[in-house]
N, C-alpha and C positions, 0 to 999 in steps of 0.2 A: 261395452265390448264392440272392437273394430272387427264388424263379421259380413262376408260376402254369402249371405243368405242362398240354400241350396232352393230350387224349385218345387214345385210337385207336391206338394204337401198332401198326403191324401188317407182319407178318416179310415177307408177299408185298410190301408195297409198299416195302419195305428191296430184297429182288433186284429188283425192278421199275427202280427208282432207281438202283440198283449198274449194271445193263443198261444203262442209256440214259445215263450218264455213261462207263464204259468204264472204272471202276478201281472197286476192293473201297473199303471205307471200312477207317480205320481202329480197331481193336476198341475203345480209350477213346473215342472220338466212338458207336460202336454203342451201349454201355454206358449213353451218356448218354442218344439216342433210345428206349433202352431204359424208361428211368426216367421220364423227363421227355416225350417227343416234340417237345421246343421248349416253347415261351410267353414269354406276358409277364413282361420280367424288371420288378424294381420296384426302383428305391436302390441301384445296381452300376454299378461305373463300375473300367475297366480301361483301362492305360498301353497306346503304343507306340511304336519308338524312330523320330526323327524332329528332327534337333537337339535330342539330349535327349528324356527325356520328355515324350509329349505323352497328357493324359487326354482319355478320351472315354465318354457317358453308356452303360451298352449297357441297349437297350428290346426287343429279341424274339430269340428263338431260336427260328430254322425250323424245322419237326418234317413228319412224312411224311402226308401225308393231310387235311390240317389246310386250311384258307383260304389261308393267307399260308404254301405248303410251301415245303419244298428243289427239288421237281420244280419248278415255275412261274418260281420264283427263278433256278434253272439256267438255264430256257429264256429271261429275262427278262436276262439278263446275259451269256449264252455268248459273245458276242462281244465285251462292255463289261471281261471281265476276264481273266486268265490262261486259257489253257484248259486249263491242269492242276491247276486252282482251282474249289472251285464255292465259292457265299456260305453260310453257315451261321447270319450273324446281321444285324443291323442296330443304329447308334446311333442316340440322338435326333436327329441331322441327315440323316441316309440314305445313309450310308457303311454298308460293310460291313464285317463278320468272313468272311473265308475263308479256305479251308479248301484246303495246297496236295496233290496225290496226287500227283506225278509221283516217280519213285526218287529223282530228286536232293531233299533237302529232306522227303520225305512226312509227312506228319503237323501240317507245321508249319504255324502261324496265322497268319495276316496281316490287316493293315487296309488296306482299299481306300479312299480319299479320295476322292470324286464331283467334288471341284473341280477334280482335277486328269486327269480325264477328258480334256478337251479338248486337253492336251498329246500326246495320243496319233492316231494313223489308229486306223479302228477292228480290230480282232483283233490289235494291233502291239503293246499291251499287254502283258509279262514279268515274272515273278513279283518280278524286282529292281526291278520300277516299286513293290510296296507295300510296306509298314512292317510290318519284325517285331512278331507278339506274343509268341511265346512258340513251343520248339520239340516241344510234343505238344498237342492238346488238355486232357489232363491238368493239362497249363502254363498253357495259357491258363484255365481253369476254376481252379487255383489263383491268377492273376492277380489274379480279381476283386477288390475292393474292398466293402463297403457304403458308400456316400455315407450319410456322416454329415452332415446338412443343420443340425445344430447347430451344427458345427466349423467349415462352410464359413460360416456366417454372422456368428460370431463375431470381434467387431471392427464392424463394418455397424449401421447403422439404417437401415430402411425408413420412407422417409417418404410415400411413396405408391406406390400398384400400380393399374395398369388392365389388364387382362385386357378382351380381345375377346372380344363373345356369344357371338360364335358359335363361336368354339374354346373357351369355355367351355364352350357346349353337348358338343360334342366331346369333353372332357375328362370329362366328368359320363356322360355315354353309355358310355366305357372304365375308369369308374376300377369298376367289380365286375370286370373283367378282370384 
């Protein structure tokens, strides 16, 4: 995985986290907070099943202590998703990766769709409403892909591109990230 590793890594605010969700994490997910604390991913792009494969870009991995954490994310979803789930990532559309703890299943990955949100009341959400990725973190991190942007365009010509200022601006602002 091409990931701009977040800083700060730090063991208080791992039990702090563990405390206020109510299950341990899993030691491959620690491992990787360990290494990494989350960031921006850059050129990954990971399957999940969904009539078939379905790919999707992945842009950040939550880390602890950081701006955009796992805590804020928890608090910002607890009711939008499983509550045996917390988000662990996001794709370029604002779907999630999470992350299930409960005994049945623990460890496993799942893709949460934001479109289909609204099929749901809210906290009535089950871990069967999202799309496997893979059944440890391990799995899902061996999943990834690099988006090879040669491959995918191969066959295509570009005959014109307009980009909006101001998500350029946007885009110029994030890309030392």
């Amino acid at each position: 995985m091409n990931i701009a590793s977040n800083e700060g890594f730090n063991k208080e605010d791992l039990i702090k986290f563990s405390e206020k969700i109510g299950y341990e994490l899993p030691n491959d997910y620690i491992e990787f907070l360990r290494h990494h604390n989350g960031g921006y991913v850059k050129n990954n792009i990971s399957s999940y099943l969904k009539n078939g494969i379905q790919k999707f870009i992945l842009t950040y991995m939550f880390g602890l202590g950081a701006g955009d954490d796992l805590l804020s994310q928890f608090d910002i979803y607890k009711k939008r998703i499983p509550n045996t789930c917390i988000p662990i990532g996001r794709d370029a559309g604002g779907n999630l990766v999470c992350l299930n703890l409960s005994k049945d299943r623990y460890g496993f990955v799942y893709f949460w769709d934001h479109e289909e949100e609204l099929n749901y009341e809210e906290g009535k959400i089950t871990i069967d409403d999202l799309y496997l990725i893979a059944e440890t973190f391990n799995g899902f991190l061996s999943s990834i892909e690099r988006d090879d942007l040669k491959a995918s365009k191969e066959g295509y010509n570009v005959k014109k591109v307009w980009v909006d200022p101001d998500f350029l601006k946007e885009l110029e602002n994030n890309s030392d990230k």
